[in-house]
N, C-alpha and C positions, 0 to 999 in steps of 0.2 A: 219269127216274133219271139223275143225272149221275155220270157214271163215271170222270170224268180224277183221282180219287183226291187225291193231296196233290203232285200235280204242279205247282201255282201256286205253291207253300208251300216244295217243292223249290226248285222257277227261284230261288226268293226269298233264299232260305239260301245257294244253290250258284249262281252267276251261271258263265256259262259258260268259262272261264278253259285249257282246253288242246282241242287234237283230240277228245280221247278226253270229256269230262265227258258231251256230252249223251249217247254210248252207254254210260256208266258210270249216269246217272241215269234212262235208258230202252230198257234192255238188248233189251226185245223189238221196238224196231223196228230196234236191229239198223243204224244208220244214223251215220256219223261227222258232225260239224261242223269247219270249220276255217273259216279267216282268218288275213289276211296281219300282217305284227306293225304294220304302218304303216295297218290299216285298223281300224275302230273293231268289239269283239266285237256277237256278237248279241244284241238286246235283253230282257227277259225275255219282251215280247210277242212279238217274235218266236222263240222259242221255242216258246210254247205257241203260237203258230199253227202251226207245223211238227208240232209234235206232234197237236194237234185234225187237219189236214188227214190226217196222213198214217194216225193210228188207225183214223180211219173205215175205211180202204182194208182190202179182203182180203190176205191175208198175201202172195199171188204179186204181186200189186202192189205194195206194202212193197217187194219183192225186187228192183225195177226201179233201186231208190235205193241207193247203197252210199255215198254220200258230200255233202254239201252246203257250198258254202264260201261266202266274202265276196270281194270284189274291188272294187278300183278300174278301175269299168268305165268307157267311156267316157259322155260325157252323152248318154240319149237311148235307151245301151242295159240299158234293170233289169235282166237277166240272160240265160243262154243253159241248153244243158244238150249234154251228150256222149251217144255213142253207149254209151259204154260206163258209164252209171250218174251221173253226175256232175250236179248243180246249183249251176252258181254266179248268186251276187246280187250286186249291186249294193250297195256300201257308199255311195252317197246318201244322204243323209238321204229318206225316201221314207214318204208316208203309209203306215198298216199295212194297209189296204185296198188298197191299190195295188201296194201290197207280196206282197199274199198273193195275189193274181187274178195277176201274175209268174209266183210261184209253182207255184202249179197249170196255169198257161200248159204252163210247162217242164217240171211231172209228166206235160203231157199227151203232150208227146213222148218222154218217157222210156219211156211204155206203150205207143208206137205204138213204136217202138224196139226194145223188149225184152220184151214180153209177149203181144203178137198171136201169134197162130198165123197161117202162112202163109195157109189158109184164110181168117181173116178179116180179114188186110190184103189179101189180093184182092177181098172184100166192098169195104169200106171204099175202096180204089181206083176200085173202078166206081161209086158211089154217089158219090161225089166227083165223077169222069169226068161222071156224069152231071146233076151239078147245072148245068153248062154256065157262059156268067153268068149264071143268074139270079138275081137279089138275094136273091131268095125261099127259096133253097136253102138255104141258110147263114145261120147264127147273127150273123153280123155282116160289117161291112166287109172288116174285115182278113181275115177264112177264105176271102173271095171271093176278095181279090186273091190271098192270098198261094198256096203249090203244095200239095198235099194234104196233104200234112206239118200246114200250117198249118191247114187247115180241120179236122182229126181234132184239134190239140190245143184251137183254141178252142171245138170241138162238147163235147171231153171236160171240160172247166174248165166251160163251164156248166153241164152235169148235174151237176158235185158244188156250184157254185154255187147253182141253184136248179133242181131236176129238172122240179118241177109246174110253174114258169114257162114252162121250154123244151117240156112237154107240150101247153100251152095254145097256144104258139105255133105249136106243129107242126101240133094239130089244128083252128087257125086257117087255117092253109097248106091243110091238106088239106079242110077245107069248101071250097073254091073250086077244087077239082082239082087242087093242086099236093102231090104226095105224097113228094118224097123229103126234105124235112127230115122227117116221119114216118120214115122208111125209118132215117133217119139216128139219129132218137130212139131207135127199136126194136134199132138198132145197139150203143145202148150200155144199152140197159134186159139187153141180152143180156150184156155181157160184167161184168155187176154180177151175174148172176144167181148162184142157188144151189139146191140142191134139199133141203128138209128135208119134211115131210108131203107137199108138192108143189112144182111150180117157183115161188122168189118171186126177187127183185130188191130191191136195195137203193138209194135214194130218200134224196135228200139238200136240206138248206137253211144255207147259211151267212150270217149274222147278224152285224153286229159292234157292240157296244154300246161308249159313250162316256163320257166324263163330262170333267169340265176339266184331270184328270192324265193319264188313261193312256186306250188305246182295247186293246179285247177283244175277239176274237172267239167264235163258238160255233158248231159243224160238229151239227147234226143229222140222225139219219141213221131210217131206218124201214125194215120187212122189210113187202115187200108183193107178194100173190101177183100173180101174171100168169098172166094166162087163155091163149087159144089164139091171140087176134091179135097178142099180144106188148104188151098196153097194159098199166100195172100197175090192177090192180082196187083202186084208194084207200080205198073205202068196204069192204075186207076187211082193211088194216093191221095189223102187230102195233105196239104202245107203239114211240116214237120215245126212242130212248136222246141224249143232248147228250153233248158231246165240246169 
């Protein structure tokens, strides 16, 4: 069931034209856009990838964002993000794929930022602490090198990038006795969770489809229980809704 409504059809009509349009045309996330007058507005793809990424998200996560802009950054840097709510891009011309894994970089610090609970940024600390260097620990180069900051936002961008990927890899890790990218996985099957009949977690795969005009994204997302080890039980899913 695809649920983004008349949202493409919206962007299409309304192209983004002041501060206020995209929270005038998507009141419930509740989110401003801006850009500078000497930088080019947002595309319509880039919009509904903002919109696809950010729907998925539970509502207190939504809440970490209160503003996204454009900017003439330097070359080299696609974007950054504030402690207090803030994402700005990169006005480069910059594939939408490239563009949008940015993106999610910089939500991921915004949630390690302004969402964690005390409690489980000292999780997340020690688990970090603990991956030492092992290559093995972390999801990629850059979460190794960079300070814990950095390993929680690229740990967080790929679980909404592709969760079963980052499962497989974990439990890749963990057949050979290296358990805390598990640890690390279970870390955020946890802070997706919800409790309806029982505990489930929400499970994600983002997609972006092509063609010779324009490039697309689509944010997939699924409610799937978790048992008692904190793995999601896959083969007990409900329907995956697109976004």
């Amino acid at each position: 069931m695809v649920i983004i409504g008349s949202s493409r059809k919206a962007l299409a009509r309304s192209p983004i034209l002041s501060p206020q349009s995209f929270l005038i045309h998507y009141p419930e996330l509740n989110i401003r856009l801006d850009y500078d007058f000497n930088t080019p507005a947002f595309t319509e793809a880039q919009c509904h990838a903002l919109y696809s990424t950010l729907h998925v998200l539970p509502e207190k996560m939504r809440r970490t964002v209160y503003l996204i802009s454009k900017e003439n950054l330097r070359e080299g840097n696609p974007a950054y993000s504030t402690s207090y709510g803030k994402i700005v891009m990169s006005s480069r011309p910059i594939p939408l794929r490239n563009w949008t894994m940015s993106f999610l970089h910089e939500l991921g610090h915004l949630i390690d930022f302004r969402f964690l609970p005390i409690e489980q940024a000292r999780h997340w600390q020690e688990l970090s602490t603990l991956s030492g260097s092992e290559p093995d620990h972390f999801v990629s180069g850059y979460a190794q090198v960079g300070e814990i900051r950095e390993d929680f936002a690229k740990t967080f961008a790929l679980y909404l990038i592709d969760t079963l990927g980052f499962l497989a890899l974990a439990q890749e890790q963990a057949a050979i006795g290296k358990t805390i990218l598990m640890e690390k996985f279970k870390f955020m099957v946890a802070i997706f969770s919800l409790k309806l009949d029982a505990f489930y977690t929400r499970v994600f795969r983002l997609q972006f489809k092509s063609d010779e005009s324009e490039s697309r994204l689509i944010m997939q997302r699924r409610m799937v229980p978790i048992p008692d080890q904190g793995v999601p039980a896959l083969e007990n899913s409900l329907s995956s809704i697109n976004f």
